[in-house]
C-alpha positions in Angstrom: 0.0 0.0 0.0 1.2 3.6 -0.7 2.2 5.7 2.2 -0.2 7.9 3.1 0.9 11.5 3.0 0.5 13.2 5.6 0.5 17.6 5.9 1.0 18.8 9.7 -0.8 22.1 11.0 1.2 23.3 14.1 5.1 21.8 13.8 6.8 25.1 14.3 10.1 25.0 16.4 9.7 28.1 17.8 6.3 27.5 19.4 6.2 27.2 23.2 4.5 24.2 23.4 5.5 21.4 20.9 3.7 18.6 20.9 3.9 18.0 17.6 7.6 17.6 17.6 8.0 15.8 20.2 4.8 13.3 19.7 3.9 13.0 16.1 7.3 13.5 14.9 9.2 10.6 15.9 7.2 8.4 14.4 6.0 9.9 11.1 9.8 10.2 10.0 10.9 6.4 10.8 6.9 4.6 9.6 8.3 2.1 7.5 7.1 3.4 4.8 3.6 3.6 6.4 3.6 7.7 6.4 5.2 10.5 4.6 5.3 14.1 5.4 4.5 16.2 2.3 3.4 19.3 3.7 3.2 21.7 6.8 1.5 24.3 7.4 2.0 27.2 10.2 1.1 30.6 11.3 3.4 31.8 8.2 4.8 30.7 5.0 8.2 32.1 7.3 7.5 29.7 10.4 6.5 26.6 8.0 9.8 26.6 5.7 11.5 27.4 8.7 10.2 24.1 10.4 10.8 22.6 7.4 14.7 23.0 7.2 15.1 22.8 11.2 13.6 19.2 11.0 14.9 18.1 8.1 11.7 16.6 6.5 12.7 16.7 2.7 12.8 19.6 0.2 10.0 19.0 -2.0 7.4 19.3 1.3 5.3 22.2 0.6 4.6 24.9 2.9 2.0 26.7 3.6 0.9 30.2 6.0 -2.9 29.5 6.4 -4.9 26.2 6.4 -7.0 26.5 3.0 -3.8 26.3 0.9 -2.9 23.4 2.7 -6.6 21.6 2.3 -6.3 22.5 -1.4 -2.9 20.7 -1.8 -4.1 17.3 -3.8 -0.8 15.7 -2.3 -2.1 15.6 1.2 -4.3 12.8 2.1 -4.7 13.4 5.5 -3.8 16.6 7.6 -2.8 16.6 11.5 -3.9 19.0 13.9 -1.2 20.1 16.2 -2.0 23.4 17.2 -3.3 25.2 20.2 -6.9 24.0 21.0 -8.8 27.4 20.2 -7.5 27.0 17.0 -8.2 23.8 15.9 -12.1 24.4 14.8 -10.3 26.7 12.0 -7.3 25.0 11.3 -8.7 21.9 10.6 -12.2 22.7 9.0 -11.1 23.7 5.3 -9.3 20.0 4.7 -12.8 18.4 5.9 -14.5 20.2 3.4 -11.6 19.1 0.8 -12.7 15.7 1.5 -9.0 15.0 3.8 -8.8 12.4 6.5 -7.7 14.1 9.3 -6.1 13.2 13.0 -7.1 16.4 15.2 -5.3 16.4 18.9 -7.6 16.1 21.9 -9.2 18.2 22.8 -11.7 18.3 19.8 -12.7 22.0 19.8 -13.1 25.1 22.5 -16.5 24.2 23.0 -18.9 21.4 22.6 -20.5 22.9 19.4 -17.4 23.1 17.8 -16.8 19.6 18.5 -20.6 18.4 17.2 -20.2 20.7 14.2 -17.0 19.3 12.9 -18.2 15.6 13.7 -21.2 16.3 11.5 -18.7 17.3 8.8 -16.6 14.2 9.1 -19.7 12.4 8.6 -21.2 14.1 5.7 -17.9 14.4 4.0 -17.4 10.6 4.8 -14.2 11.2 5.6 -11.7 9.3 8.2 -11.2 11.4 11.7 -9.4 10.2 14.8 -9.1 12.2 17.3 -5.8 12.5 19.9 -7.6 10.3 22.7 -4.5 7.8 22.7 -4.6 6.7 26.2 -6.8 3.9 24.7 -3.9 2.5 23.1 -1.7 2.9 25.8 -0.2 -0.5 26.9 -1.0 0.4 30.4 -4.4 0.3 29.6 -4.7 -2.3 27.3 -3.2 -4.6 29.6 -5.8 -3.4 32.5 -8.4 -3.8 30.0 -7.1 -7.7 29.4 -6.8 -8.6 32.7 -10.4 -7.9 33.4 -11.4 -9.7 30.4 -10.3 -13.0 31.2 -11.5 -12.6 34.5 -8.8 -12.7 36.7 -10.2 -10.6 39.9 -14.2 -11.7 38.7 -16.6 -9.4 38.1 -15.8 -5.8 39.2 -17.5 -4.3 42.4 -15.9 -1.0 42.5 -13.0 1.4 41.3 -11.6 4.6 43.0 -8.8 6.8 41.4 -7.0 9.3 43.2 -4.8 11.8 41.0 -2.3 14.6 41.1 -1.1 15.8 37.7 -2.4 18.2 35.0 0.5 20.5 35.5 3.6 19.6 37.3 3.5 22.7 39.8 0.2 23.7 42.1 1.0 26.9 42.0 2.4 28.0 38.6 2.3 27.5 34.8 4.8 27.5 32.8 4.1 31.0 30.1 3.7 28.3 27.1 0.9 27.0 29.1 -0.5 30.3 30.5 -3.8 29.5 28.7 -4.4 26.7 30.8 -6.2 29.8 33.3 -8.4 30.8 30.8 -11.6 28.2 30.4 -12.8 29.6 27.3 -9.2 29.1 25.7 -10.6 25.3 26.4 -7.3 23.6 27.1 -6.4 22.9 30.8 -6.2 20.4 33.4 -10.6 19.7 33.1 -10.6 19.1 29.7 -6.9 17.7 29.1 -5.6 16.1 32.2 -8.8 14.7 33.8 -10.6 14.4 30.2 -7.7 12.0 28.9 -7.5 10.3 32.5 -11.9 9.8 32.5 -11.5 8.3 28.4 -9.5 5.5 29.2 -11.0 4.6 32.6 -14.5 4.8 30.6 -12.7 2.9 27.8 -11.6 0.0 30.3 -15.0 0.2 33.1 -17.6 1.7 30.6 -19.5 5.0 30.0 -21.4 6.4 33.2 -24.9 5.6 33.6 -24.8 8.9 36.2 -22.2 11.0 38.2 -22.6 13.9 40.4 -19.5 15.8 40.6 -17.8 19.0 42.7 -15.3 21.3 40.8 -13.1 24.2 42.9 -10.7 26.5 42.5 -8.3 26.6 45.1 -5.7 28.7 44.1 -7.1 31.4 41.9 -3.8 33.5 41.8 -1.1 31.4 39.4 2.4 32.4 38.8 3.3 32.2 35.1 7.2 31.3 35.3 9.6 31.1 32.5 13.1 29.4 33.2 12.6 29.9 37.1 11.5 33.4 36.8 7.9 34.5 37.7 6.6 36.4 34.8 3.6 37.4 36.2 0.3 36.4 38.4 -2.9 35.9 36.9 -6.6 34.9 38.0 -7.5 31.9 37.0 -11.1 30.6 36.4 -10.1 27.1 35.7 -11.1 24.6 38.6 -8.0 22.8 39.7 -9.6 20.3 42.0 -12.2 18.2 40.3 -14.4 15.0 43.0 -16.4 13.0 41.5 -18.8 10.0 42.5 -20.6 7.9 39.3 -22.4 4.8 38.8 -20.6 2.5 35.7 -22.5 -0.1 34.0 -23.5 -3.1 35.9 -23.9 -0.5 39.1 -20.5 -0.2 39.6 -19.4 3.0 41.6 -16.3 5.2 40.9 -15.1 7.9 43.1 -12.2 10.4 41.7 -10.4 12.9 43.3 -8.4 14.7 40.7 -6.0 18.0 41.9 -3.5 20.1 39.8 0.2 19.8 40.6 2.3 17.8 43.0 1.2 14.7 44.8 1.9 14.5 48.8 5.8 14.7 48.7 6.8 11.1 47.7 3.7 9.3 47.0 2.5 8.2 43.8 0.6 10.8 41.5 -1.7 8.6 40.3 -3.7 5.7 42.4 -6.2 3.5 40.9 -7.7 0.7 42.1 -10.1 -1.9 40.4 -11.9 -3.7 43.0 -13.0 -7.1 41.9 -14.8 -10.5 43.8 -12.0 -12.7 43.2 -9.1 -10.4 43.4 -8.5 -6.5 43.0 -6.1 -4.6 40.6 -3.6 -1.7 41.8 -2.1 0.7 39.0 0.5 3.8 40.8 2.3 6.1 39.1 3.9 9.1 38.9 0.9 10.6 37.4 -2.1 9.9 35.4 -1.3 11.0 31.9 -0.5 7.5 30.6 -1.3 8.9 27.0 2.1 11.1 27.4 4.0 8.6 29.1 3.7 5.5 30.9 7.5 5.3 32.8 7.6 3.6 36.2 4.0 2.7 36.1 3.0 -0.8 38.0 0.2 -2.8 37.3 -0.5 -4.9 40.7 -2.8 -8.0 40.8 -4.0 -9.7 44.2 -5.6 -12.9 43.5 -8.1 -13.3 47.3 -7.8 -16.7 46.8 -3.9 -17.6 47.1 -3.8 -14.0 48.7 -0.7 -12.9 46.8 0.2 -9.9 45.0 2.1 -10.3 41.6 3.5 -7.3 39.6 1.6 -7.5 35.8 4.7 -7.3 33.5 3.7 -4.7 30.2 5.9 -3.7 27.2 5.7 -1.0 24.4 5.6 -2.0 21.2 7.9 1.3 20.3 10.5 1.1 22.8 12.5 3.4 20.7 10.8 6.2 20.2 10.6 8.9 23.0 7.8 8.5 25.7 5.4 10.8 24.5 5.6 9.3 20.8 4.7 5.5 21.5 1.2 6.1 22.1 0.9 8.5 18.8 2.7 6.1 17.0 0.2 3.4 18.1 -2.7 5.9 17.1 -0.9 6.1 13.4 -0.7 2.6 13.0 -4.4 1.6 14.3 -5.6 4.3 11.8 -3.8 2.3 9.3 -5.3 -1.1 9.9 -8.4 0.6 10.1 -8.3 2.3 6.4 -10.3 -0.7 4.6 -11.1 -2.1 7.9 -13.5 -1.5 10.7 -12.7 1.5 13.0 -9.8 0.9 15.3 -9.2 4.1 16.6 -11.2 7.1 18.4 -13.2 9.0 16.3 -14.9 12.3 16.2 -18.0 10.3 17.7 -16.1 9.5 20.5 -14.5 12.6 21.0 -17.9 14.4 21.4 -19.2 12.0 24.1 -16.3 13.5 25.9 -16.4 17.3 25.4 -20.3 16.5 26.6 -19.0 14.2 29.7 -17.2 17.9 30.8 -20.1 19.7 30.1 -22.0 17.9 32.1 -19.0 17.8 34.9 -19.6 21.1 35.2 -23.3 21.1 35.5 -23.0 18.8 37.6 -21.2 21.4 39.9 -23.9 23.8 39.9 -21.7 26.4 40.1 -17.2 26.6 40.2 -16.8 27.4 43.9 -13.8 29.4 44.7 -11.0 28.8 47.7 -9.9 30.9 50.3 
């Protein structure tokens, strides 16, 4: 099969954030012939010939200052979303209406009509759209999800999660991530750090059948630092502690407690257990983004009936590409398979259950109540 080429919106090397580089990049340049990069497209024809030449992708790659001239290139078949997430909707809505597949990162859109509107595209363009949910087809996960399937702790009673992450200070922001204050920017620690967490628990336990759910901010002021330095403080009006109590299919409960920043000093960031009859399964980290990266995470299994705990051994398929890649490059390759295939990879479908799982989260809250 021919490789499919690919045109990227967002790989600039002098963006402050850079996903893009250091996720999709890693892979798309070593596929096996699977992939090749024919175009990219950034804020300016300047920034996109620049990334061009910085990362060495091949001189005939076209590029391109604004997003129609990339959906109109007929040597792009499908066009990857790497930008900020209030600029995705815009970005990426031109090569649906070219006809392009397209792999837009998580989260979907600012808002959940952004996200319904450009799923209704997909489908009446019938074209191919995953979105960047790839904690599905993290190895952690899918080895959770196994472990439950052939029954090994029975059927499950209960599962509680508690979680520090989102940002790696409590208190602070880096300045390439000062949007992450400013809800209606719609990328922060609700819609990226707990939304990727809740998709692959839902993924392995199931879709809520109900939740009620608290949301607070407890630290309004944030510093925005840049290489130690505080830039500045700002108000924030993004909830950075997030409680939750739901009912799974088969009336199993799940309680969350999700916070921004550091874990108590020394503990795990991320604590999940799966409470089963015959056994129970333990997953602790150092966090809970296992769709960035999955180092020193252990899957513990404690069978009641021989009461012993074993340590589940799990293994990347892409031990060689950086952390944050493996889980892209698993995304890549499902889309692949799934080309003449049946879907194998999250959609824009799935995507909008999601954005309406946080709108709810925050009905739920009747109200953002603020600290101290």
């Amino acid at each position: 099969m021919a490789a499919i080429r690919v045109g990227i919106i967002g790989l600039s090397h002098a963006a402050k954030t850079s996903w893009a580089s250091t996720a999709h990049l890693p892979y798309l340049k070593n596929s096996h012939g699977n992939y090749e990069i024919t175009a990219v497209c950034n804020s300016s024809l300047e920034s996109a010939r620049s990334a061009i030449e910085f990362y060495d992708l091949p001189s005939t790659t076209n590029a391109y200052g604004n997003p129609q001239d990339l959906a109109d290139d007929q040597n792009v078949d499908l066009v990857v979303c790497c930008t900020r997430v209030d600029l995705h909707y815009e970005t990426i809505k031109p090569s649906i209406q070219q006809g392009k597949d397209v792999y837009v990162e998580w989260p979907l859109g600012s808002s959940l009509a952004q996200g319904q509107e450009l799923a209704a595209l997909v489908k009446h363009k019938c074209v191919k759209a995953m979105i960047g949910l790839q904690g599905r087809v993290s190895p952690v996960v899918l080895k959770i999800k196994s472990l439950l399937e052939q029954g090994l702790i029975g059927e499950v009673l209960s599962s509680s999660i508690i979680a520090a992450g989102g940002t790696r200070s409590r208190d602070s922001v880096p300045v390439g991530l000062k949007y992450f204050t400013e809800k209606q920017v719609g990328g922060n620690i609700v819609t990226i750090g707990f939304g990727h967490m809740i998709d692959y628990v839902n993924f392995i336990l199931g879709e809520f059948v109900s939740f009620s759910s608290h949301l607070k901010i407890q630290r309004p002021q944030v510093e925005v630092v840049q290489d130690g330095k505080v830039l500045e403080t700002v108000n924030s009006d993004v909830p950075d502690l997030i409680t939750l109590n739901g009912i799974l299919p088969s009336d199993i409960p799940l309680s969350i407690n999700f916070r921004r920043g550091q874990p108590f000093k020394d503990d795990p960031g991320f604590i999940w257990n799966i409470h089963g009859v015959a056994g129970e399964i333990k997953v602790h980290g150092p966090g809970p983004a296992l769709q960035a990266s999955d180092a020193d995470v252990k899957i513990q299994l404690h069978t009641f009936a021989r009461d012993e705990v074993e340590e589940v051994k799990w293994g990347s398929p892409f031990p060689d590409l950086p952390g944050p890649a493996r889980n892209v490059a698993a995304l890549y390759e499902a889309f692949t398979d799934a080309r003449a295939d049946q879907k194998r990879y999250p959609d824009f479908d799935d995507a909008v259950v999601r954005l309406q799982q946080i709108e709810d989260l925050y009905a739920s809250t009747n109200g953002v109540k603020h600290g101290v």
